[in-house]
C-alpha positions as CSV (number, residue, x, y, z in Angstrom):
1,X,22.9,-11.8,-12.2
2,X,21.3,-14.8,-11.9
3,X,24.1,-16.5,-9.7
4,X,23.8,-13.4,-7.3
5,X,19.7,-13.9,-7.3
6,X,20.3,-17.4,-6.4
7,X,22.9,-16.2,-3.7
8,X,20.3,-14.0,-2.2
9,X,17.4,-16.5,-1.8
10,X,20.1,-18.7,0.1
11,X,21.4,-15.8,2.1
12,X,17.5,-15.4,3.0
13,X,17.1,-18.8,3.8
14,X,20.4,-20.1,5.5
15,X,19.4,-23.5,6.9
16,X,16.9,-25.1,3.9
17,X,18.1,-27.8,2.3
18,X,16.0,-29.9,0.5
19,X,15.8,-32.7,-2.6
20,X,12.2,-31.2,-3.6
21,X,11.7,-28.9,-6.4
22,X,13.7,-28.7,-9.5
23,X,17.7,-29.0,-9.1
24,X,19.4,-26.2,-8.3
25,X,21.8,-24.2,-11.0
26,X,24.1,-24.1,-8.9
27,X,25.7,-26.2,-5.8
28,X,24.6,-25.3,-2.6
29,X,28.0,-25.7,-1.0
30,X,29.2,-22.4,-4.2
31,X,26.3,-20.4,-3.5
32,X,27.1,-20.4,0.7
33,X,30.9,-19.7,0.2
34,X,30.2,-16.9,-2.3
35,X,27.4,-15.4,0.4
36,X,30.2,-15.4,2.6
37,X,32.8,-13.8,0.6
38,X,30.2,-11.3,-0.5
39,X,29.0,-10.7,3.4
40,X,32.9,-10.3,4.0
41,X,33.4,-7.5,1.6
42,X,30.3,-5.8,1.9
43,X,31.5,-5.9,5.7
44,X,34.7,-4.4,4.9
45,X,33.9,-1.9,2.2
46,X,30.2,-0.1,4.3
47,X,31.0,-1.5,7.7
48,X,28.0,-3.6,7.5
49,X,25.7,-1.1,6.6
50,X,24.7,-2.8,3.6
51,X,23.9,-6.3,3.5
52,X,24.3,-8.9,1.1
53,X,20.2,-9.3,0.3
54,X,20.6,-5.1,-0.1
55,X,23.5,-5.1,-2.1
56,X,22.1,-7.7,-4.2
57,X,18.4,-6.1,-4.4
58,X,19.1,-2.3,-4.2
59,X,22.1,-1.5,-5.2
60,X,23.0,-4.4,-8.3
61,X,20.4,-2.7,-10.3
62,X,21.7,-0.2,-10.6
63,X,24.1,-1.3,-12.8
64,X,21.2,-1.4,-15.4
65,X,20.3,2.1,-14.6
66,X,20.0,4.3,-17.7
67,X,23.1,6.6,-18.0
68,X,21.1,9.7,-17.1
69,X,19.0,8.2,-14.1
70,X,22.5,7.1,-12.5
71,X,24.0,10.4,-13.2
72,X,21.1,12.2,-11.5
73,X,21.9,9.3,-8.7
74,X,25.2,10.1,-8.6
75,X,24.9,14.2,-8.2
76,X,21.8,13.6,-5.6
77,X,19.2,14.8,-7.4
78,X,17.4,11.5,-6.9
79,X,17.5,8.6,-3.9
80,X,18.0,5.4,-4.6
81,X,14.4,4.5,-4.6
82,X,13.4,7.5,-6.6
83,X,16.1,6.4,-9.3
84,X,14.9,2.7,-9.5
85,X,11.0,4.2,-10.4
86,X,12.5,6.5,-13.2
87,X,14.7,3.5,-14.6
88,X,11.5,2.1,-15.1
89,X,10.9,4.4,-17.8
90,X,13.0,2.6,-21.0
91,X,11.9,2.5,-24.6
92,X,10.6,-1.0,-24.6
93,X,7.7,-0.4,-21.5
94,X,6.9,3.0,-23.1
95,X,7.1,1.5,-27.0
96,X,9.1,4.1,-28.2
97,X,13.0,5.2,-29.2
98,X,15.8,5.5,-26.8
99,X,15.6,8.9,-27.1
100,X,12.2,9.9,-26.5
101,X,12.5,7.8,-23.7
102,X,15.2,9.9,-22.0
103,X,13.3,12.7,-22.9
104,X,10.5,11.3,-21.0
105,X,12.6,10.5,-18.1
106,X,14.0,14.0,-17.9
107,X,10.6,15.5,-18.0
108,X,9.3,13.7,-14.7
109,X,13.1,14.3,-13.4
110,X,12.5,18.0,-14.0
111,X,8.7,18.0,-12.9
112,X,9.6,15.8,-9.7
113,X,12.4,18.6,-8.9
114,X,10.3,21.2,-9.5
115,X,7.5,20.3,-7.3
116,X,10.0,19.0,-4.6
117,X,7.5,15.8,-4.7
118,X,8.0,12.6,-2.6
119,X,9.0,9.4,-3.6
120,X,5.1,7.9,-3.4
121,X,4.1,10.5,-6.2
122,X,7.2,9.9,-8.7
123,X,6.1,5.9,-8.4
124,X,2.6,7.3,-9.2
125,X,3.7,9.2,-12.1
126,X,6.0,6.5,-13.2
127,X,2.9,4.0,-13.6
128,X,0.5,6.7,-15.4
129,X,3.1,7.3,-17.6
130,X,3.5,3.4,-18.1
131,X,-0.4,3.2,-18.2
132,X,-0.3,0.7,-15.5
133,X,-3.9,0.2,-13.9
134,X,-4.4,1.7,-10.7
135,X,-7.3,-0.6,-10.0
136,X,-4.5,-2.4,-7.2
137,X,-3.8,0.5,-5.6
138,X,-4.2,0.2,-1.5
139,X,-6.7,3.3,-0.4
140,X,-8.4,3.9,2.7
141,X,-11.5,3.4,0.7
142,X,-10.7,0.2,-0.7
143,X,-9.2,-1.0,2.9
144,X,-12.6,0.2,4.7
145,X,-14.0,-2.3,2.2
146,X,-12.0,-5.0,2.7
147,X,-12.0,-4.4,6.4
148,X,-15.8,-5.0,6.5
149,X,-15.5,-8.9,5.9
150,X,-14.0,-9.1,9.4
151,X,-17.1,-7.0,10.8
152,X,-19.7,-9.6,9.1
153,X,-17.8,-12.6,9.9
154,X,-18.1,-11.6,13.8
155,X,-21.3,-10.7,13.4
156,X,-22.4,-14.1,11.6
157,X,-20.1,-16.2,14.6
158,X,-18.2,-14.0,16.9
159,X,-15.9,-17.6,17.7
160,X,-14.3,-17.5,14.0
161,X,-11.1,-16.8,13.9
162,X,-10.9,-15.8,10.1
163,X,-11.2,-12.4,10.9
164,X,-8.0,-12.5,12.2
165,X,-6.3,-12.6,8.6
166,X,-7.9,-8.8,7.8
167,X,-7.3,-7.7,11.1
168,X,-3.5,-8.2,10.1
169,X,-4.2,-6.9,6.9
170,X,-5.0,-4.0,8.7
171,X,-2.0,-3.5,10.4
172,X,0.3,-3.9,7.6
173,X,-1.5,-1.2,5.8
174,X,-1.3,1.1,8.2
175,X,2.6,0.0,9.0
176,X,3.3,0.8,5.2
177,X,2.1,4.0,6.4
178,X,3.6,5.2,8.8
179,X,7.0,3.3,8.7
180,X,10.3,5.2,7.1
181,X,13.0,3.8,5.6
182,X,15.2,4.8,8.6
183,X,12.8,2.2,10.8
184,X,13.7,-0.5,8.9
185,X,17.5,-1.9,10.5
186,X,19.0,-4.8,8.8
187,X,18.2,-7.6,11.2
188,X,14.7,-6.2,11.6
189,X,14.5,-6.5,7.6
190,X,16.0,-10.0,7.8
191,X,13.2,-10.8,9.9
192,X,10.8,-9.2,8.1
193,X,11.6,-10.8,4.8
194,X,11.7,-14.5,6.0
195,X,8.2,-13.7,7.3
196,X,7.3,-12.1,4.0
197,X,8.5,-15.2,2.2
198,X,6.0,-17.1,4.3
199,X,3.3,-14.6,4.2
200,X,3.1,-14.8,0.4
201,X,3.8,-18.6,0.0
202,X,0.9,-18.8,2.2
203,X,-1.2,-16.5,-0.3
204,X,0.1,-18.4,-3.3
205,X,-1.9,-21.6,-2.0
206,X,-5.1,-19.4,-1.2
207,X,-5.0,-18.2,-4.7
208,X,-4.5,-21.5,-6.5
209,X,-7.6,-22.9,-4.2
210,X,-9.6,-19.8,-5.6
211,X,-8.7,-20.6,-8.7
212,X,-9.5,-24.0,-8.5
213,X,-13.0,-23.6,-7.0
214,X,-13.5,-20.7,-9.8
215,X,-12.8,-23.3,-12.4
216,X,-15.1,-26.0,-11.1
217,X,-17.7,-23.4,-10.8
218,X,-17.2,-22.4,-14.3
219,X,-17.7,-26.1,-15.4
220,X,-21.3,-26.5,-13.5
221,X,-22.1,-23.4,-15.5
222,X,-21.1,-24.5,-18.9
């Protein structure tokens, strides 16, 4: 699994090569001929309708699937997405027996069924049944919040181009609303993910400077 992880970050990014970081598992040169050979049968097998970075993202998992969240898979009672939120349920997140735990599972199979309910409420059930904060969640509410930082930094300067960063914000949230999985093609998703990669990188250095500033704060304080 690993290998295949490490295949899929290199099938993402195609043309890095560098001597920073710590060495890699595995050769470069192995990683690119096995993306190839995989790209070649998934090629041959779905005429490419699934690519290696879905094959290796979406569909490997599933090989971990519990028995009775692949069966329900297999006879269409669930998508693939649906399937991966109810795998979720095992007995070591809900700290109980195997069995219970397919019990579980097949009470928010039969309750999901029953209510014909969409994927976005099974992944909601999933995580109160996993008692998972919702404190993250994205809501209107929480977006008209965030969304107000732009409106005072115009106010304050109307030349600062910070607001630009929740102004994007913006559209994303409302992209991850009204985009379907049909919208989102395999080159667009290439795309997408490269600029994802760089998108959170990008966040990963705002955090650490938060944290950073948080700390030397804390010190003054002490």
């Amino acid at each position: 699994m690993r290998f295949l992880y490490a295949v899929r970050h290199v099938e993402r990014h195609p043309a890095t090569d560098t001597k920073r970081g710590r060495p890699a598992r595995w050769p470069r040169e192995l990683l690119l001929k096995a993306t190839a050979e995989l790209r070649f049968i998934l090629l041959r097998e779905t005429s490419g309708r699934v690519s290696v970075n879905s094959f290796i993202g979406q569909y490997l998992p599933i090989l971990h699937f519990p028995p009775d969240v692949s069966q329900s898979l297999c006879d269409g009672s669930l998508n693939l997405s649906e399937a991966a939120q109810l795998a979720r349920l095992t007995p070591e997140r809900l700290a109980c027996s195997p069995g219970e735990a397919r019990q579980r599972r097949r009470e928010a199979l039969q309750a999901h069924l029953a209510a014909q309910g969409s994927q976005t409420r099974l992944r909601s059930r999933v995580k109160e049944m996993l008692g998972e904060a919702n404190n993250d969640e994205i809501t209107s509410e929480t977006m008209t919040a965030v969304l107000a930082k732009a409106d005072e930094l115009l106010e304050v300067d109307p030349s600062d181009s910070r607001h630009i960063f929740w102004e994007e914000m913006k559209r994303i949230f409302f992209a991850m609303r009204e985009i379907e999985p049909q919208d989102l093609e395999e080159g667009v998703l290439t795309n997408l993910m490269s600029a994802v990669d760089e998108l959170s990188n990008a966040l990963g250095r705002i955090e650490k400077l938060r944290a950073k500033r948080q700390k030397k704060a804390g010190s003054f304080l002490v």
